[in-house]
N, C-alpha and C positions, 0 to 999 in steps of 0.2 A: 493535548499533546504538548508536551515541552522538551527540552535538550535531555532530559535524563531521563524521561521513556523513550524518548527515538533511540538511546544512545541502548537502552536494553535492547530495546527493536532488534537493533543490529548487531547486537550480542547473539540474540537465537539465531539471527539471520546466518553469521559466519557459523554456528555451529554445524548446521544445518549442510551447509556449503560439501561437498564431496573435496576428498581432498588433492591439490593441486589445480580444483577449481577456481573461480573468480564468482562474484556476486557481482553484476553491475544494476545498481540502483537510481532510475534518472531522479533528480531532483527537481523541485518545481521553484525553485526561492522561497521558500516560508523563513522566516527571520532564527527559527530559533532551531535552525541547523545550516545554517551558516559559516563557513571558515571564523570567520569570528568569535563563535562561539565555543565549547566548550566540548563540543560534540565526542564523542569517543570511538574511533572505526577500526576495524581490525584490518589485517593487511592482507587479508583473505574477499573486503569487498571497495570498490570502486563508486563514486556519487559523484558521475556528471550532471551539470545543472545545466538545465533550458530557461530559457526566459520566462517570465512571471505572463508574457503575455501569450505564452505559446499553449492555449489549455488544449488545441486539439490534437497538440504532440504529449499529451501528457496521458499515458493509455488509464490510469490509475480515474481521472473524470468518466472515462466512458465503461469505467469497473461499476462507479458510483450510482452512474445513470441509470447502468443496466437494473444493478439493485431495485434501486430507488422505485423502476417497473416492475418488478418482478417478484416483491417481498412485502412485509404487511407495511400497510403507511396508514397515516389518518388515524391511528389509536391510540388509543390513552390506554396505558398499561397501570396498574394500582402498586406493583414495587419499582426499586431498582432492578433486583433481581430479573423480575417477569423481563425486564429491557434485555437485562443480560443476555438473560436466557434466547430472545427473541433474533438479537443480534448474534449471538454464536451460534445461533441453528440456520441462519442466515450466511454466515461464512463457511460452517459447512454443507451446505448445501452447494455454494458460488463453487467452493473447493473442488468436487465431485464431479465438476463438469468440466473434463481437461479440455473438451473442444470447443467451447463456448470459452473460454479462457485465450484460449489462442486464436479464435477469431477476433474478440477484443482487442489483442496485440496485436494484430499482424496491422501492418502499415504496409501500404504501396509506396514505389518510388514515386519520385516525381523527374 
């Protein structure tokens, strides 16, 4: 990932967006979407940032974890492709599950 795919990222992202909605996106610090950077955001989505060391407000790690259990690991695939392939059936899959989606999100107060 770098500034000019995230900046696509969040080109689909606003398209995507229902209109006179907002998109907020927490950020985690990764260096190359940064204010500094070169980033490109539409006025359609919002990137609050959390601390670098805040990973278990960062709901997108326990997206990962979930995966990580849940999808194929430990293989050796023979293309790119076959990876591709492996990880887009993989996202649609996570996709499909709106409830398990938002049990990941949901946060308790404290």
């Amino acid at each position: 990932m770098n500034t000019r795919m995230m900046s696509l990222h969040l080109q689909e992202i606003s398209v995507q967006v229902e209109p006179e909605a907002v998109a907020v996106l927490i950020r985690d610090g990764v260096s190359w979407y940064q204010p500094s950077t070169m980033l490109t955001v539409s006025g359609n989505i919002r990137l609050p940032t959390i601390s670098p060391y805040s990973l278990q407000l960062n709901t997108i790690e326990n997206v990962w974890n979930y995966l990580r259990q849940n999808r194929p690991k430990g293989i050796v695939w023979d293309t790119y492709e076959d990876i591709v392939t492996v990880c887009s059936n993989a996202g649609i899959w996570f996709a499909n599950q709106s409830e398990r989606i938002t049990s990941i999100g949901i946060r308790s107060r404290i």
